[in-house]
C-alpha positions in Angstrom: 203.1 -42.5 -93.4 199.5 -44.0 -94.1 198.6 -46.1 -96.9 195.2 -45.1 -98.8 194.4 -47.8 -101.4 193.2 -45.7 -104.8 189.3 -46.9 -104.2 189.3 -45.5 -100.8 190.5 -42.0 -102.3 188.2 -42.0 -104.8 185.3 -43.2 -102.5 186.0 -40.5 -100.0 186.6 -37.6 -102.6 183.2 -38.9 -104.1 181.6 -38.7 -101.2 182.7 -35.0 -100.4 181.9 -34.3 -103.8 178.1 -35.5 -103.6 177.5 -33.8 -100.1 179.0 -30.8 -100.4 180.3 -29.7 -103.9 183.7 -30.3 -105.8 184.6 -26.5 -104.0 184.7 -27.9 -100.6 186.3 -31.1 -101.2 190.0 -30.4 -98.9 193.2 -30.0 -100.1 194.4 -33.4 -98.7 191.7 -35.4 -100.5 192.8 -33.4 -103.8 196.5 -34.1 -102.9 195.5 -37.8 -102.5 193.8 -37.8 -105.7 197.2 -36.3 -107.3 198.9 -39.5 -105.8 196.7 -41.8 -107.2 196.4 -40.2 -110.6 200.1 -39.6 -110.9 200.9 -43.6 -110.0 198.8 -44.4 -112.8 200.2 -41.8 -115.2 196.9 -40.0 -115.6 196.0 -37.1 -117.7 198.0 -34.0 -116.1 195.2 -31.8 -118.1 192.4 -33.5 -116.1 194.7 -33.0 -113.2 195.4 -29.4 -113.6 191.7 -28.5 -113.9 190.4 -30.7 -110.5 192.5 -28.5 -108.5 192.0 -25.5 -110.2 189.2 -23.3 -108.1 188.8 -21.2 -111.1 187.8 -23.8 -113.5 183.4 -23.9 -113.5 182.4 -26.9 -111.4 181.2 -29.3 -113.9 184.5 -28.8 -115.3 186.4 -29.9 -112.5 183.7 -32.9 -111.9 184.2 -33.8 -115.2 187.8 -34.1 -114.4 187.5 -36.3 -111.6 185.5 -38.5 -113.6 188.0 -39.4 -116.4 190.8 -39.4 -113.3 188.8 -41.8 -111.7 188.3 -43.8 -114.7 192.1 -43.5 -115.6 192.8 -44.6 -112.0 190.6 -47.6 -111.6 191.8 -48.5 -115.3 195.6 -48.6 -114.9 195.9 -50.2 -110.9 196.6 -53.3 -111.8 199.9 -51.9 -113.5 200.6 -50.8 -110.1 202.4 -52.5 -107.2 201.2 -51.1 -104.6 198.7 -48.8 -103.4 198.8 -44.8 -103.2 200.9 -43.2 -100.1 199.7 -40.5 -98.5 202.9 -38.6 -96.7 201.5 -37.0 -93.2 202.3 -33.6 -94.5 199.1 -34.2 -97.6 201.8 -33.8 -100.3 201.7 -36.2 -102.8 205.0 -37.8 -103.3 207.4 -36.5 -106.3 207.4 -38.4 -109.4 210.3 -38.5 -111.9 210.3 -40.0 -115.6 210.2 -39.2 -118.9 206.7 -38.4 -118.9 206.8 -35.7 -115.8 209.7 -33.6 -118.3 207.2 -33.5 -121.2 203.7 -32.7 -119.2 204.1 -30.4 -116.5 202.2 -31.7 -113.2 200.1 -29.8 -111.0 201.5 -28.8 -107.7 200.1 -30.1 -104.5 197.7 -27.4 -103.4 199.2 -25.2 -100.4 202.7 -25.5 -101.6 202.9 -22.3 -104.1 
């Protein structure tokens, strides 16, 4: 399993985002941004619409902004950085807040 630290994910997704449009960023870079935001207990709306392909684009970018935000925000209420599993799932998250707000699936696994 390799570690990303939340920065580099956002960095990279950014990146992606900038040169070539939110509609070609991969499914692992959105599965690593699901990591990240669901560590921090981010928005699952904001979630729900980054991955979505059918949402409009600025939309989606709009998304990723307040993710980002909500990311940066909360890490230092985490312990340790974001895992991303070899497979590009994120890993499964259980708490009170996951049985109110349904989360987004990792893309690829419908």
């Amino acid at each position: 399993m390799e570690r990303t630290s939340s920065p580099d994910i956002l960095r990279r997704f950014a990146e992606i985002l900038e040169r070539d449009g939110i509609e070609h960023v991969p499914a692992d870079v959105l599965n690593d941004l699901l990591g990240a935001a669901r560590a921090v207990d981010a928005s699952a709306v904001a979630m729900a619409v980054v991955v979505d392909p059918t949402e409009p684009g600025v939309a989606r970018e709009r998304a990723f902004g307040l993710l980002s935000t909500q990311i940066i925000g909360r890490a230092d209420r985490v312990p340790v950085p974001c895992q991303r599993q070899r497979t590009g799932a994120a890993p499964a998250r259980t708490g009170s807040a996951d049985r109110r707000t349904p989360r987004p699936a990792p893309l690829g696994t419908a």
